[in-house]
N, C-alpha and C positions, 0 to 999 in steps of 0.2 A: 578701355576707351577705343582705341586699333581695332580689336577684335570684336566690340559692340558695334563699329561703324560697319565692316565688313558684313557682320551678321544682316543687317537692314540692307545692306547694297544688294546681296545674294539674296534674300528674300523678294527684293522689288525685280531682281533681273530675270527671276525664275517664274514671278506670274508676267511678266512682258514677255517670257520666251517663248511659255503655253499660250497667253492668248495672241500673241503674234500668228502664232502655229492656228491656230485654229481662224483665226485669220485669214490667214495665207491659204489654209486648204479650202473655205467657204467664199474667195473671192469677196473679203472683209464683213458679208451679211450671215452671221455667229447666229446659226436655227436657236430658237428661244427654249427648248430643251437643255440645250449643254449650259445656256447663260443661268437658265435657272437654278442647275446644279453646280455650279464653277466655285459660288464659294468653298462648297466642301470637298470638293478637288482640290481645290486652291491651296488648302491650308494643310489637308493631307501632303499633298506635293511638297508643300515652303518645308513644313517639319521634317520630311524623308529625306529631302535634295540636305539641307543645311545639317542634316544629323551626319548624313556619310560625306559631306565635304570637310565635317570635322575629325571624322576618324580617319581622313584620308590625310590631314595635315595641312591642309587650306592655311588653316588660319592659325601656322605655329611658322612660318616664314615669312623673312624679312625681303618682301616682294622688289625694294628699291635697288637688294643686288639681284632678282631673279636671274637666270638664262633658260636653256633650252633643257637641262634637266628638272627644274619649277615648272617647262612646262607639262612634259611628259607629266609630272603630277597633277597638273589642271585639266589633262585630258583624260587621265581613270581617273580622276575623283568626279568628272561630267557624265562619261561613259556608266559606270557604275552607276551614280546616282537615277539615270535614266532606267536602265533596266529593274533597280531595285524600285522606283516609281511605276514601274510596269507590272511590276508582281505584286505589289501592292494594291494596283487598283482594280487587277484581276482575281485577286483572289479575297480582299476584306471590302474595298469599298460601293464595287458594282454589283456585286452579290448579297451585303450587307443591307445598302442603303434601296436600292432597287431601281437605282436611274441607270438613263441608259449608259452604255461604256464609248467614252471617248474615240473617236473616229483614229485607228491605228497610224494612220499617215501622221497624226501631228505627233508621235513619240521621236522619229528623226528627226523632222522640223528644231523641234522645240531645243534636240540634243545639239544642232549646227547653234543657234542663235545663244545656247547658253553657253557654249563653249565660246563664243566668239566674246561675247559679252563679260564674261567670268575672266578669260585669260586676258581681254583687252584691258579691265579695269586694273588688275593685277599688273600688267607690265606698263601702263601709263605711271604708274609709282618710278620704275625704274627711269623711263624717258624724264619726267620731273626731274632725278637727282642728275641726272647727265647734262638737263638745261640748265639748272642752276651750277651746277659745276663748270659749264661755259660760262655763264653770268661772271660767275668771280673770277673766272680767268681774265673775262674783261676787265672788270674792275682793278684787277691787278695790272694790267697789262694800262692802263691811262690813269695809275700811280706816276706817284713824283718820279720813281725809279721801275721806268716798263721791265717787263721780263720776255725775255727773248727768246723764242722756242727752239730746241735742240734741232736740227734735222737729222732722224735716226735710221737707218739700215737695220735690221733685223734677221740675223741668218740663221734659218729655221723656220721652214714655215709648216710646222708641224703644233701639236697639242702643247709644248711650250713655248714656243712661237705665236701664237694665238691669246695665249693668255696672258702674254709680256701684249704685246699691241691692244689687247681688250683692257688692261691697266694703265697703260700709256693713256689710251682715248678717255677714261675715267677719272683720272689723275693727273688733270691741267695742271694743279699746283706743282706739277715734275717739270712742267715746260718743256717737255720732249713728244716734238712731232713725228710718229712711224711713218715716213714718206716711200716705204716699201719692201718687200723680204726679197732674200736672197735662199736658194732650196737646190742641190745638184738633180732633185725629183724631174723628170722630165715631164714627167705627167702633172706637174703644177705649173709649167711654164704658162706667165700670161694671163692664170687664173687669178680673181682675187679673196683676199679674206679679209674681213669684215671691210668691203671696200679700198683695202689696202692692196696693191699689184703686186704680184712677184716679179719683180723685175728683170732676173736670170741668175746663174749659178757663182760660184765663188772665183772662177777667174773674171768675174766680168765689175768684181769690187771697185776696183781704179779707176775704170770708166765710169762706173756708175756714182763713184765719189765725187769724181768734177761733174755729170751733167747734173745730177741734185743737188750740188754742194753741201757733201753731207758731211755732219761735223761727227756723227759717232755712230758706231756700231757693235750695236747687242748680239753677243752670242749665244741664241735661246739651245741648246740642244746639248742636256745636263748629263742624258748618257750617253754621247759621242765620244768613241775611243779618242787617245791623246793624238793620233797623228791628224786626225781628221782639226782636231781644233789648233795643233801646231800648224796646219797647213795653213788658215782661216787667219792667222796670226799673223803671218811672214806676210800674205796675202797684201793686209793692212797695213802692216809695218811699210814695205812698200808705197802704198797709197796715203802715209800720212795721215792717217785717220787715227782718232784712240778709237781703244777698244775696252769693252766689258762683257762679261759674260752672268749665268747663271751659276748657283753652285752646284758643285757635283750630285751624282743622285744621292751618294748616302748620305747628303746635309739636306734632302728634301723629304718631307713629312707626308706622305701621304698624295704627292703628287703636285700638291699646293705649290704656286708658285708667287711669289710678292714681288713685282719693281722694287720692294725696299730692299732684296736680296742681292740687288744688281751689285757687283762687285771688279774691280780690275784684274783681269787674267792673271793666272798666278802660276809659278813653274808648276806644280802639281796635276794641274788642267792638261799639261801637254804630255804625260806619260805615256808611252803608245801600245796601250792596253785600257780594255771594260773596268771599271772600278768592280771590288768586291761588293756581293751581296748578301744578305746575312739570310737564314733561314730562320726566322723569330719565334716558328714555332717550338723548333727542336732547343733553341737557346732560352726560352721563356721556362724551357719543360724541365733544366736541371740546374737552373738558376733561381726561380723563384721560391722564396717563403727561404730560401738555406743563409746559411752563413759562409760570407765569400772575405776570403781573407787575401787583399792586394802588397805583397812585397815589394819594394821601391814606390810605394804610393807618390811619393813625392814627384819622381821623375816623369822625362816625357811621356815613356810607354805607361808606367804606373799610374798617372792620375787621367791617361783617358780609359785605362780600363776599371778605374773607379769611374767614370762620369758614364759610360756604355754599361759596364754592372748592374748601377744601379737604377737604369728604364727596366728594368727587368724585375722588380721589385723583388731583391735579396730580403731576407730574413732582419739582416745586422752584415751591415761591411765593414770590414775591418781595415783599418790603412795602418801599415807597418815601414815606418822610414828611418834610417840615421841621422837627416837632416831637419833640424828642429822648422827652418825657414821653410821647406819645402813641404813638409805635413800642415803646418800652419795652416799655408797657402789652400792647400787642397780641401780641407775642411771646412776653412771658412767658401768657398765656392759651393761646394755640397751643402751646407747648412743655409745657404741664402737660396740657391734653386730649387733644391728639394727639401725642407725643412723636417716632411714628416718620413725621414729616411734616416731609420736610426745606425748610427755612425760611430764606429768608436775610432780613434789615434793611439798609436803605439809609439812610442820611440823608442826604438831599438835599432840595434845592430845585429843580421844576420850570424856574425861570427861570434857572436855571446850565445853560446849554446843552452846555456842555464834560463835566461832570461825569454830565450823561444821558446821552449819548453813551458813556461809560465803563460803567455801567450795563447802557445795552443793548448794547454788545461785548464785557462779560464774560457775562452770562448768556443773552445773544439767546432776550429771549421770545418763546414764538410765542403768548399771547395777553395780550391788555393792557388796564385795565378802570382808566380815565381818569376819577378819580374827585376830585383835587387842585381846588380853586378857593375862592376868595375870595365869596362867599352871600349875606353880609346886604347887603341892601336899602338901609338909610339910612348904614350906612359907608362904602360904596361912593359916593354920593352926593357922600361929604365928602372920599373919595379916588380918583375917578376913576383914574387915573394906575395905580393897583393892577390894579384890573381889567380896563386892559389890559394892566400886562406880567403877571401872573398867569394868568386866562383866556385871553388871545390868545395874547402871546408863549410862557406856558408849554402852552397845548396845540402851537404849531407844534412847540415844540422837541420834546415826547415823541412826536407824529403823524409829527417829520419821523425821530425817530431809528427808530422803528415801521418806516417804506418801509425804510429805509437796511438795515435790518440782518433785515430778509423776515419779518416778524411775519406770522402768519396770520390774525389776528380783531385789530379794535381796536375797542374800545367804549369811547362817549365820554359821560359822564352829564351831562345838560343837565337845562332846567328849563323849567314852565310859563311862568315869566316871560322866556323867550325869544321867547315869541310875539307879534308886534308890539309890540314893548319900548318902554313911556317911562321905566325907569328903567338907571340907568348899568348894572348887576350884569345884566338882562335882554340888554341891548344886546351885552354883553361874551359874554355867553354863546349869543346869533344867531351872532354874528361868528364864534367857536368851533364852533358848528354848520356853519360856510360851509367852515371852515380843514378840518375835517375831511371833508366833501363834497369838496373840490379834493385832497385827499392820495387820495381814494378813485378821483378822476379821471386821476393824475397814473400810479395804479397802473393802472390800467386801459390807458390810453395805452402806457406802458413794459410792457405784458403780465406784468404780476406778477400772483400770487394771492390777494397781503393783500385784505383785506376789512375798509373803516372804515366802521361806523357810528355812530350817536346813539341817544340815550332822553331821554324829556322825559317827566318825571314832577309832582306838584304837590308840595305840602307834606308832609313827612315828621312823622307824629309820635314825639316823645320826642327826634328829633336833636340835638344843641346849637345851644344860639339859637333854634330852634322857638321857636313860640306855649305849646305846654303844657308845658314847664320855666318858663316864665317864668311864666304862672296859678298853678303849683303854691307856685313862690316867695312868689306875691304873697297866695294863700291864706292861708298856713301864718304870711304875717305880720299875719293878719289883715283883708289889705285895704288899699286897693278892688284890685279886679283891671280893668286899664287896656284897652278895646279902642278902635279907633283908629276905627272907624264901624259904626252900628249893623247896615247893610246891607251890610258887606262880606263876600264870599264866597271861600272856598278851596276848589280838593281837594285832600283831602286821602289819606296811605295810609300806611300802617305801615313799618318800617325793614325789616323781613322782605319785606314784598310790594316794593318799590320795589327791593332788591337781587333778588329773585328775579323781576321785569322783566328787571334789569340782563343777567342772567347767560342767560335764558333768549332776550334778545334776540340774543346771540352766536352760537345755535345758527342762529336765522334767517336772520340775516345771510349778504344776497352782496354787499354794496357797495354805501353812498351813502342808505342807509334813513333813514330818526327814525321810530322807533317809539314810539308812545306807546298807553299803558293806560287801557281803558275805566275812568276812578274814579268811575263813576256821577255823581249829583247833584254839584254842590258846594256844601258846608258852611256856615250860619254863621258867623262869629267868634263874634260874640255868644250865639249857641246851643252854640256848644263850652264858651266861659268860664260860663254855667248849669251843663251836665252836667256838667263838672267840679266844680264848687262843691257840686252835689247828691250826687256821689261822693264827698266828702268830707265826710256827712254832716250838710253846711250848708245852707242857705236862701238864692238870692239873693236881693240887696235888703232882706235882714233882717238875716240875719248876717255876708252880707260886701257888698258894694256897689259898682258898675261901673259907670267913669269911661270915658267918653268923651275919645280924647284930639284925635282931629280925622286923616285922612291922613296919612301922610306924606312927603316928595318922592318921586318915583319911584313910587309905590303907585296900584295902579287897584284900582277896587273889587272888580272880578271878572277873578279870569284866563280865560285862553281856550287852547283848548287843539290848534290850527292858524290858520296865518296866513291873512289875506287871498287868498294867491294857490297855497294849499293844498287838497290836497283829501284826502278820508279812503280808503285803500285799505284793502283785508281781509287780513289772514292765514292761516293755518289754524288760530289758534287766535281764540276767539270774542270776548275779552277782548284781542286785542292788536292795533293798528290799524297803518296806515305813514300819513307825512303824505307827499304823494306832490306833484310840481311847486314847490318853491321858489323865494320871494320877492326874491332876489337871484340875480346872475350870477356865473361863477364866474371872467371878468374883474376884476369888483370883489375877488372873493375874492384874486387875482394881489395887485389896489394896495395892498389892505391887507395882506396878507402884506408885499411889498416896505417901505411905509411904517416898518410896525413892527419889521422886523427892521433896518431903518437908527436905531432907535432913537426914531421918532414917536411920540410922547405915551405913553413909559414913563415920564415922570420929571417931566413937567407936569400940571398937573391941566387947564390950560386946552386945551393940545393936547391931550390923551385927550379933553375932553370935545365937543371940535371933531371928533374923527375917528368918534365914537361919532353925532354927529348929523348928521354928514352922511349915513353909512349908512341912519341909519334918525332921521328929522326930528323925532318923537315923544317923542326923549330932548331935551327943552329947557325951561328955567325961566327964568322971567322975572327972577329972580336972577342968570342964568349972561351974563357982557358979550359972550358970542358969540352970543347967541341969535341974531343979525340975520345968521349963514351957515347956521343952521338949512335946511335946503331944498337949500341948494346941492350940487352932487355931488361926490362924494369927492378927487377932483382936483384941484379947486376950493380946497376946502379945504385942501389939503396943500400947494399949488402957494404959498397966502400965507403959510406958516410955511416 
């Protein structure tokens, strides 16, 4: 019905364009030659013009959202049409039929008035939707209950910036009036878009809040590093204003931007570093059609590298967890969003050697994203004995079932606090870093093609057991929010960037790597648990107040992010580094495999934490009755239990 209407609009606009044109060039008196021939012009023209404005896509958009890319398509499908009208009546019709050939001057005429005519009826659809979308604004607005328009600031007056105010103007039902951008561009000062001013730069927020009295501002500018939009924050904070922003770019699709996206500033936003970027080809290329088998599915890191896996459309994913509620949970998400994503659940436990083994000889993954381990810091402390059959013995058993059964990628998710470890859970997880360096060694040797490596990332925010669940907690009860020294430092990265490390390290990989990501500076504590307090519309020190609780065992103040006997190699990509020469041998690597698989300090707390420091002498408290084998070499130690 649309597309019948349009067919007869285009048909009447193109004999009004010719004989306009032919008009125009005869000073309206049309010699009786060309009239007499016109119809079989006419209809040759209507058929040509309307055949190539339908392969050009005319009449397959939904003209009531057009912009300035519909139009670029209104002017080659007019342009084309013209000259394909031109060849046509130079080479079938005026040679064919034997009349004379149309006076050359009216083929541009005819191409200005149909372009003007074609694009004008086409965007009068959009003008319509934008009048009636005023219309209901009225309507609503002299309801019983008016609706009262936001007055909004918008900082950014770039390609997201634009497209947040072109939605705002389309989207009365939002009741938020763009009354102006803010942009530090010098060169936009004063300018407007879409009749909207730039009003000046981001110190000039405060002022500009009291002379418009503006009640909220949009932070359009989705990959602006974290200090540029902490600064944009504090700005506001200031001025009393709230604030919203866009979301980051790796939550934008293609560039698209929705008002419905608009969201409250969140600590994540202020990190002061580029969000990572993924390279989709090279991760499409050893991902797709395979079977990806996710360890700790359940957990933070584990179910978003199930939810990012599987865009990439895997063969069969596999989720592997020990917690019944947490695989649950993750399946049924996957089976509601992506339904034709075949999925299997495992319940298992890493340290059931027999049952992995089952596992990978039912579905033999060829990629594997070793995501399972035991994390906190001071539990591990109190249970040594975990951390190593969990970390150690459970990465052998899934690295050893990986070789056995020809996996092609293994990736192993480590942590900052592996590097030069003084606490147990760091130590646990070097040792894990070694287990899988010797499985990458062993393939190598044996001429296999698996391919093991590592990633060592810092602090994740929002995970379970993080630092900012537990602020939020201590907020929300008022108070104090607890940090453990004033000068302690983390980096930190989002759950999205730290799985999209994870996965894009897989592509890299040839064997035996740790990769680890540039996280810029690293972080405060104590300046995280502020910005959070002041995102949540509080004041510290006023309205909520922060205790110092003192270290605690295992804790250094700052991580580090290569060992002593590390060094930084390059990538190809700018943001992702390798730690290259490692600080142990792959001898040791042998005793401790051997130790632990005979059963060594999985079930003691005092032999794990004797086997953890003789590796690495650093994990020792004056508390622990073996500190005095502290030093001694691995052997040593094993050799007296």
């Amino acid at each position: 019905m649309r597309t019948g209407a349009f067919f007869i609009l285009d048909a009447l606009f193109i004999n009004i364009a010719y004989l306009g044109a032919l008009a125009l060039r005869f000073d309206a008196v049309i010699p009786g030659e060309y009239v007499a021939h016109y119809i079989i012009f006419a209809a040759v023209v209507t058929v040509t013009t309307i055949a190539v404005y339908y392969f050009c896509g005319l009449y397959k958009k939904m003209w009531q959202y057009a912009s300035v890319r519909e139009m670029y398509n209104v002017l080659i499908g007019v342009t084309v049409a013209t000259l394909v009208v031109i060849a046509v009546s130079y080479i079938f019709i005026y040679p064919e039929s034997g009349m004379s050939p149309m006076p050359r001057s009216i083929y541009p005429i005819a191409w200005l008035i149909s372009l003007g005519l074609t694009g004008g009826s086409r965007f009068a659809l959009r003008s319509l939707r934008e009048y009636r979308n005023g219309a209901a604004l009225v309507r609503e607005q002299t309801a019983d209950k008016p609706a009262e328009a936001k007055r909004v600031l918008i900082a950014g007056a770039g390609e997201a910036g634009a497209m947040v105010a072109r939605e705002l103007r389309g989207h009365h039902s939002l009741a938020m009036e763009p009354v102006g951008f803010i942009d530090d561009d010098n060169r936009k000062q004063g300018l407007d878009l879409f009749s909207i001013p730039v009003l000046g730069r981001r110190e000039d927020i405060p002022r500009l809040v009291k002379e418009y009295q503006i009640n909220e501002i949009i932070i359009a500018m989705p990959s602006a590093p974290g200090r540029i939009i902490r600064g944009i924050v504090d700005i506001c904070k200031t001025a009393g204003v709230r604030v919203k922003t866009l979301p980051g770019v790796y939550d934008l699709i293609d560039g698209k931007v929705s008002v419905s996206q608009l969201r409250d500033v969140q600590l994540e936003d202020l990190l002061g570093r580029d969000p990572v970027q993924l390279d989709m080809e090279s991760i499409a290329a050893y991902l797709e059609g395979k079977v990806v088998l996710v360890t700790g599915a359940g957990g933070s890191i584990g179910s978003e590298l199930c939810r990012q896996a599987a865009r990439f459309r895997p063969g069969a994913l596999v989720l592997l967890d020990n917690t019944e509620n947490n695989l649950f949970d993750i399946e049924q998400e996957l089976s509601e969003r992506l339904p034709e994503l075949r999925q299997y659940g495992e319940l298992a436990d890493i340290r059931d050697e027999t049952h992995i083994q089952r596992v990978f000889e039912h579905y033999t993954p060829q990629v594997v994203f070793h995501a399972a381990a035991y994390k906190h810091v001071p539990l591990m402390e109190r249970f040594p004995e975990h951390a190593v059959s969990n970390n150690i013995r459970g990465t052998y058993n899934v690295a050893s079932a990986a070789k056995k059964y020809g996996c092609e990628t293994f990736i192993f998710v480590s942590t900052d606090k592996a590097v030069n470890p003084t606490s147990v859970m760091g130590a646990s997880k070097r040792a894990a870093e070694l287990v899988v360096r010797y499985f990458n060694e062993m393939c190598r040797r044996d001429k296999m093609k698996s391919r093991f490596a590592a990633v060592r990332f810092g602090n994740v925010l929002g995970s379970r057991g993080s630092v900012i669940p537990t602020f939020k907690r201590q907020i929300s009860a008022g108070g104090p929010v607890t940090v453990t020294h004033p000068e302690m430092l983390r980096y930190f990265m989002t759950i999205p960037e730290a799985v999209q490390l994870i996965i894009q390290s897989g592509s890299l990989a040839k064997g035996g790597e740790i990769f680890i990501l540039d996280m810029g500076e690293p972080v405060r504590i104590l300046d995280l648990a502020q910005d959070l307090i002041r995102l949540s519309g509080l004041t510290p020190g006023k309205d909520i107040d922060i205790k110092f609780t003192g270290i605690r065992p295992g804790e250094k103040l700052r991580e580090e992010l290569f060992t002593d006997r590390e060094k930084m190699g390059a990538t190809k990509y700018s943001r992702i580094f390798i730690a290259q020469n490692g600080d142990a041998s792959l001898e040791e690597a042998q005793l401790l495999l051997n130790k632990v698989r005979q059963g060594y300090g999985l079930h003691d707390s005092s032999e794990a934490r004797a086997l953890l420091s003789a590796l690495f002498p650093a994990v020792n408290h004056e508390q622990d009755p073996l500190q005095t084998r502290a030093g001694r070499d691995l052997a040593q130690v094993c050799e007296e239990y």
